[in-house]
N, C-alpha and C positions, 0 to 999 in steps of 0.2 A: 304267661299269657300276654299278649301283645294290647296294644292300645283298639279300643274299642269304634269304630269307625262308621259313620252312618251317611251313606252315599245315597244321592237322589238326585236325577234327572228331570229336570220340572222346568225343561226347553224342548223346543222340535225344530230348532233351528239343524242341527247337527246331529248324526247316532253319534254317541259317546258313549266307551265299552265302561261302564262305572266299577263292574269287578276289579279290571285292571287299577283304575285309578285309587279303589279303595286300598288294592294290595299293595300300592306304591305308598299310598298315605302311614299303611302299617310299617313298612319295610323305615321309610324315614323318619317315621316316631321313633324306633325302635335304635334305631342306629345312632339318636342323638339324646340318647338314654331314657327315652320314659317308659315308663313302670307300666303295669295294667292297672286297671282301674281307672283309666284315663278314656275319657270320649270327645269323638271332633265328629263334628261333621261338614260332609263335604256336597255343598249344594253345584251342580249345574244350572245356568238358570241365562234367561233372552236378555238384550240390552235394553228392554224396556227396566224390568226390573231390577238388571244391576246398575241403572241410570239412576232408577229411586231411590235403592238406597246406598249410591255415592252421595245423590243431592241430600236426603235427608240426614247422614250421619257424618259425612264430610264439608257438607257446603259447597260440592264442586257437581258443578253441570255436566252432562253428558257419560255415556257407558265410559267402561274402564276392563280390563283383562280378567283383574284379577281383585278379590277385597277379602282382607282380612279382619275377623272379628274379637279379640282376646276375651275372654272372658273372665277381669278381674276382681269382682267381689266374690265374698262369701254367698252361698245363699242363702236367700231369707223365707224362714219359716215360714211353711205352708198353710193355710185356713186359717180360722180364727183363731185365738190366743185359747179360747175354752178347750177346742179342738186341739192341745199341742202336750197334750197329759192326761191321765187320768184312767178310767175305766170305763168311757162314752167314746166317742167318735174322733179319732184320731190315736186313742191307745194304740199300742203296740206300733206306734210310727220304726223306721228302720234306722238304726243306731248310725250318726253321721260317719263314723270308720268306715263301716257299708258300703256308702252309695258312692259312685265314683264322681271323680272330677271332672269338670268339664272344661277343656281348655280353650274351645272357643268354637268359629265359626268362618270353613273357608269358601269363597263363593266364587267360580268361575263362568267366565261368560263367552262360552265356546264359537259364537260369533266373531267376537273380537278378538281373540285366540286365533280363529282362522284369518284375517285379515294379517295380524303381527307374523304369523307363521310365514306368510308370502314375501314380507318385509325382511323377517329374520335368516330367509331362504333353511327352512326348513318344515319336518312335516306338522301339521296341528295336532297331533295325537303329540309329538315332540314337544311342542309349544303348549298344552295343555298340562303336558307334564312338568314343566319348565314351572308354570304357574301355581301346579301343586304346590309344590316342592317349595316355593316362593312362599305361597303362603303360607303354610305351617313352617316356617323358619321364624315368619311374623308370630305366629301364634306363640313361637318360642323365648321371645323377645328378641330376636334377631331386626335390624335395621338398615337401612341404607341413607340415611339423612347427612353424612360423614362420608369423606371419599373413604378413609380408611375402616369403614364399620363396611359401606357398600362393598370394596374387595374383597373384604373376610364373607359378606355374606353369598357373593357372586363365586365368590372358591370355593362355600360348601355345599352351593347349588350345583356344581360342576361334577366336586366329588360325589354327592349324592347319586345324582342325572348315572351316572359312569357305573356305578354299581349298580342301581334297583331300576333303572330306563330300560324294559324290554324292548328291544324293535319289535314295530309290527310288521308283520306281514307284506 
């Protein structure tokens, strides 16, 4: 079963075909080995909002293409501590084996995507997938802070793109 992917369009800047994008999200979870039980999701979303939360979680002003969110703690137990046992309210909670992983959180901002598209001389559906693909590499702990981490990570965005990139129409 492939990794578990939760797609939402919550712009009107741009129609964005989100089936496609989500089947691109599964295709390169799946191809850089994750398991199921694994869940991402994947927000579209205006450069108002992805201007907040660059400023609020990065300290940098203005939209950006693409944000990556990891998700790396454990989580922490739900309701009250009375609530976390017993044979009242919370009993039969779901055994942590169970419930999947959440590996984080990708956020594109199909705006700006369409501006770099014109830059990159290619199409935004291209360039939006470019940014998938980018960000769950991040979610993977993939990097670019190093020239030689950014080539490893710009060659498996290549490879990726090359295999699971349908053209549209």
């Amino acid at each position: 079963m492939p990794a578990d992917v939760f797609a939402a369009d919550e712009q009107s800047d741009r129609a964005v075909d989100i089936a496609r994008f989500a089947e691109l999200a599964r295709n390169v979870l799946g191809a850089q080995g994750v398991k199921d039980d694994i869940e991402v999701s994947l927000l579209f979303v205006d450069e108002l909002t992805i201007a907040e939360l660059r400023q609020r979680f990065l300290g940098q002003a203005g939209p950006t293409d693409v944000l990556a969110f990891p998700i790396d703690e454990e989580p922490e137990p739900g309701g009250r501590s009375p609530d976390e046992g017993g044979t009242g309210p919370g009993a039969g909670a779901p055994d942590e084996d169970d419930m999947p992983v959440l590996l984080g959180d990708v956020v594109v901002c199909p705006a700006v995507a369409a501006r770099n598209a014109g830059e990159h001389g290619v199409t935004v559906d291209d360039e939006m997938a470019l940014l998938v693909v980018h960000g769950l590499l991040h979610l993977l702990g993939m990097d670019h802070d190093i020239d030689e981490e950014a080539e490893r990570m710009e060659r498996r965005e290549r490879e990726l793109l090359a295999r699971f990139n349908r053209a549209v129409g």
